[in-house]
C-alpha positions in Angstrom: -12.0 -12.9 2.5 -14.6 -10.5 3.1 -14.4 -6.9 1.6 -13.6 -4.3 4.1 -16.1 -1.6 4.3 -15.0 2.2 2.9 -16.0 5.7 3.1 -17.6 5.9 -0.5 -15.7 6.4 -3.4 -13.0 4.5 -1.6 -12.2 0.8 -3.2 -11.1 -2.6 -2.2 -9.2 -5.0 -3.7 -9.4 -8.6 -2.1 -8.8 -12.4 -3.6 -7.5 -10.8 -6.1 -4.9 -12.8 -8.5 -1.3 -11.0 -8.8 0.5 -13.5 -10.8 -1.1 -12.0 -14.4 2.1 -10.9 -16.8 0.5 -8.3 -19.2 3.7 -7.6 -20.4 7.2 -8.8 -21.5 9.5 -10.1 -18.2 12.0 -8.1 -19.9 12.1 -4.5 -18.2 13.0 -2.8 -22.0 10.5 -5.3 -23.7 7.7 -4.8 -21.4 8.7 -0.7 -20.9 8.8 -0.3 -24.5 5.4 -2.1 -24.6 3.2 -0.1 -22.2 4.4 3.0 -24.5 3.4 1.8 -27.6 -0.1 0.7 -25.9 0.0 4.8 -24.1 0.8 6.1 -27.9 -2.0 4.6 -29.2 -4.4 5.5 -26.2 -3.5 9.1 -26.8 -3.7 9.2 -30.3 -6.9 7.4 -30.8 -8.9 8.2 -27.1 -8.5 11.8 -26.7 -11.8 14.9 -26.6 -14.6 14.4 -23.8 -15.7 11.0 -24.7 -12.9 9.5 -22.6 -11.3 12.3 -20.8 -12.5 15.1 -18.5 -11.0 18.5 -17.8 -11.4 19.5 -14.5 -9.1 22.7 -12.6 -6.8 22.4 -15.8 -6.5 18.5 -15.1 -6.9 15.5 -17.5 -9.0 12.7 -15.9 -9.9 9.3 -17.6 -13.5 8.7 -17.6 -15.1 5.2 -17.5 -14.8 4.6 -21.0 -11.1 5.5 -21.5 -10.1 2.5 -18.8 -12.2 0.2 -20.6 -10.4 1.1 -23.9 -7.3 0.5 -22.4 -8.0 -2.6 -20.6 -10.0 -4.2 -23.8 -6.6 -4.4 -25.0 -5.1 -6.3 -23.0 -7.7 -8.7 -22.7 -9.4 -7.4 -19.2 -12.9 -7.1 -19.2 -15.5 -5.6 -16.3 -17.7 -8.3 -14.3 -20.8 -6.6 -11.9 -20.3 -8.4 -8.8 -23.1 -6.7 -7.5 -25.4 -3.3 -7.4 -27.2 -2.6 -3.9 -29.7 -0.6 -2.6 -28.0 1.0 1.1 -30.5 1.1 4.1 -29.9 4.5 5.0 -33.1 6.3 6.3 -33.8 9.5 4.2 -31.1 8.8 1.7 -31.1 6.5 -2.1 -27.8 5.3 -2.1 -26.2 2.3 -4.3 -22.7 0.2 -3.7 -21.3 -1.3 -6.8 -18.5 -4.0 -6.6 -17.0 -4.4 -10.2 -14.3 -7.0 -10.4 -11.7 -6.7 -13.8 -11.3 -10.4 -15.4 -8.6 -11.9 -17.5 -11.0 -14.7 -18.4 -11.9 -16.2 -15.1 -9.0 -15.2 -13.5 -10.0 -11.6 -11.4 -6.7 -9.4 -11.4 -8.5 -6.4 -9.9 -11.6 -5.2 -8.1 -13.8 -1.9 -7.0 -16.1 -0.8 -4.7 -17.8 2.7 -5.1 -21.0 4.0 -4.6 -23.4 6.9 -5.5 -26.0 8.8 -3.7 -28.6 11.9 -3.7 -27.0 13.4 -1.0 -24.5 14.4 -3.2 -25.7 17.6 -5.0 -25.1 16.8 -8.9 -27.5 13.5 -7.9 -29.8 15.0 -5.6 -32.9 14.9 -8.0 -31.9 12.3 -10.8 -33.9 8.8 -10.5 -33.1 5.8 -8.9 -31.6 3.8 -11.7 -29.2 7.2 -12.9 -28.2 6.8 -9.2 -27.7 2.7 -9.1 -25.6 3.0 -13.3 -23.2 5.7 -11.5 -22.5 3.2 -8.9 -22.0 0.6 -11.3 -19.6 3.1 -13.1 -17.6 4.8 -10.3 -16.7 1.0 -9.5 -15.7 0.3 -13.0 -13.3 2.8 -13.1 -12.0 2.2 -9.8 -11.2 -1.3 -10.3 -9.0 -0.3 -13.4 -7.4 2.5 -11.2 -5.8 0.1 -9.3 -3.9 -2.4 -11.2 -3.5 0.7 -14.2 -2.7 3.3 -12.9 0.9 3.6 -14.4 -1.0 3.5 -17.9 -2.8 6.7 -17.4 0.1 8.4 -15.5 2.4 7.5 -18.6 -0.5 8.9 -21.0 -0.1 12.4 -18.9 -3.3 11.9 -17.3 -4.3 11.8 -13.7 -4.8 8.5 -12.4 -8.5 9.2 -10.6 -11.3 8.4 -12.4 -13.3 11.6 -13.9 -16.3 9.9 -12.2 -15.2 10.3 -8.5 -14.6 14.0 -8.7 -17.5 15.8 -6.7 -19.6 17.6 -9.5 -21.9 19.7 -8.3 -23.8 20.7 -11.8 -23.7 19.1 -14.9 -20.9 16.2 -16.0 -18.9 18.3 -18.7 -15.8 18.6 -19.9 -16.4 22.8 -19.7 -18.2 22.8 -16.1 -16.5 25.0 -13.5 -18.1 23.2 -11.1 -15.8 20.3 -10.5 -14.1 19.8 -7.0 -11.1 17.8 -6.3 -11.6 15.8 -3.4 -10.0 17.7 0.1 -7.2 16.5 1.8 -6.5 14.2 -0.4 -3.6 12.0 0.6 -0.9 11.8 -2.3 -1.0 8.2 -4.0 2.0 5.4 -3.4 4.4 5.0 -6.3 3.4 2.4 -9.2 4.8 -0.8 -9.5 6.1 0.5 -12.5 8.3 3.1 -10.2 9.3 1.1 -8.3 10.8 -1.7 -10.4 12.5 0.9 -12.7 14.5 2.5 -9.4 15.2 -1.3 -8.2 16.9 -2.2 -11.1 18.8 1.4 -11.3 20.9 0.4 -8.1 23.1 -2.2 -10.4 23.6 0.4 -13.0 27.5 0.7 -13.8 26.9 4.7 -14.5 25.7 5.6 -10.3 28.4 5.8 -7.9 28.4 3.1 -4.4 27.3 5.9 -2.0 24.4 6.7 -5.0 23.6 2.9 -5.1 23.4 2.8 -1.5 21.2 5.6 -0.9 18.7 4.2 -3.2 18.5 1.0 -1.8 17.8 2.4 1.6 15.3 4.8 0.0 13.6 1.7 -1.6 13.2 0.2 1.9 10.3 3.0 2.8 7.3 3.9 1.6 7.8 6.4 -1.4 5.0 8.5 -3.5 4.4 9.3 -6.8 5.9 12.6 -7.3 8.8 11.2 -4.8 9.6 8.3 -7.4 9.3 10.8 -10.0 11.4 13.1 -9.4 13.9 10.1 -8.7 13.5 8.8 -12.1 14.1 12.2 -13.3 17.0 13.0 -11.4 18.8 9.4 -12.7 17.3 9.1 -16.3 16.0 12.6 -17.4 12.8 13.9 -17.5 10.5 12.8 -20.9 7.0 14.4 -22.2 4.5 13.1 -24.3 4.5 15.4 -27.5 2.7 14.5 -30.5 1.8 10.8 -28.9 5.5 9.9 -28.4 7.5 10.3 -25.2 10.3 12.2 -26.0 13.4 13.3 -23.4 13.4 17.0 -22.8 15.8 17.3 -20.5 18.9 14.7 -19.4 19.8 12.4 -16.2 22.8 12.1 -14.0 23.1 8.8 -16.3 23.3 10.1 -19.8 25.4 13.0 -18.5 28.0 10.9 -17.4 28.0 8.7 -20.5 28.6 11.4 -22.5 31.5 12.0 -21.0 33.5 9.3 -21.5 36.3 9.3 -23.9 35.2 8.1 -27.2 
């Protein structure tokens, strides 16, 4: 299958094997697991090397998805780095694939060009790495997303954000990308609601609105503020998740009779 062409920054995933278990089958296991690995991240990857403040936002840069994924064994390939023919314009396309040994379990496509204004003067190969990096942390995006959410970052790369000065952590210069349409919810999301509708504590007519909920497409914050509503809402404090305010679950388990 060939890739399917983008606007830019835009990725693609294709060929791409799905049947990689990073984690325990077991939803508790493998839940439990991703925190531990988020704990870590945000104890031992935090400051401007591998995150980027932009509006009051915390972005992973290039180097905080490679940290993450060296973990769990997924490594960046370069698929390739082209020159674009566009008259009047040095532009590069990278393709970065992510690898469990030969296996590819994710892939990006980005590119970089001196139309844009932080890389209108900066030389050809600054122009062809940034490519090669936008693509990187694209590819990561994809199948990690839930890592970075769960670490109380947002889940685009710092490198896709239009800069138009210098790449800082105290640049006011940063733009988040316009009409930007609001991201699907994680696999992670998902899979956590599916397995709420055979919880003994939610009521049939609760059950049966989520499962027809489940049946459409959902977002982010929609799943969210699902989870929320169901299991309470939890914030990251001091490196560990801790609940800070309780579900419709643990309300109704404290009430019953002892």
């Amino acid at each position: 299958m060939k890739p399917i062409q983008t606007n830019g920054h835009l990725s693609v995933v294709d060929n791409v094997d799905n049947s990689l278990q990073l984690f325990s089958r077991s939803p508790k296991k493998a839940l439990s697991q991703m925190q531990e690995l988020v704990q870590v991240m945000s104890s031992k990857c935090q400051g401007k090397e591998f995150i980027a403040i932009i509006n009051g936002k915390q972005y992973p840069k290039v180097e905080w998805w490679t940290t993450v994924a060296a973990t769990l064994g997924l490594f960046p390939v370069v698929v390739y780095s082209r020159r674009l023919d566009r008259e009047g314009e040095l532009a590069y396309e990278a393709r970065v694939e992510v690898r469990y040994g030969d296996r590819v379990v994710g892939a990006g496509e980005a590119m970089c060009s001196n139309k844009e204004t932080r890389w209108s003067s900066a030389d050809e190969y600054a122009i062809r790495s940034m490519s090669i990096t936008r693509a990187t942390g694209k590819c990561y995006r994809l199948p990690l997303s839930f890592l970075a959410v769960m670490a109380g970052l947002n889940p685009t790369p710092a490198e896709e954000i239009p800069i138009n000065n210098d790449f800082s952590d105290d640049s006011e210069e940063y733009q988040e990308e316009s009409h930007q349409v609001e991201e699907s919810a994680s696999e992670a999301q998902i899979y956590t609601l599916g397995n709420l509708i055979e919880n003994a504590y939610l009521s049939n007519e609760e059950r049966l609105n989520l499962s027809k909920t489940l049946e459409h497409s959902l977002t982010k914050s929609q799943a969210k503020e699902l989870l929320n509503t169901f299991l309470g809402r939890s914030e990251l404090i001091d490196g560990k998740w801790e609940k800070v305010s309780p579900g419709i679950i643990d309300q109704r388990k404290e009430q019953l009779p002892d």
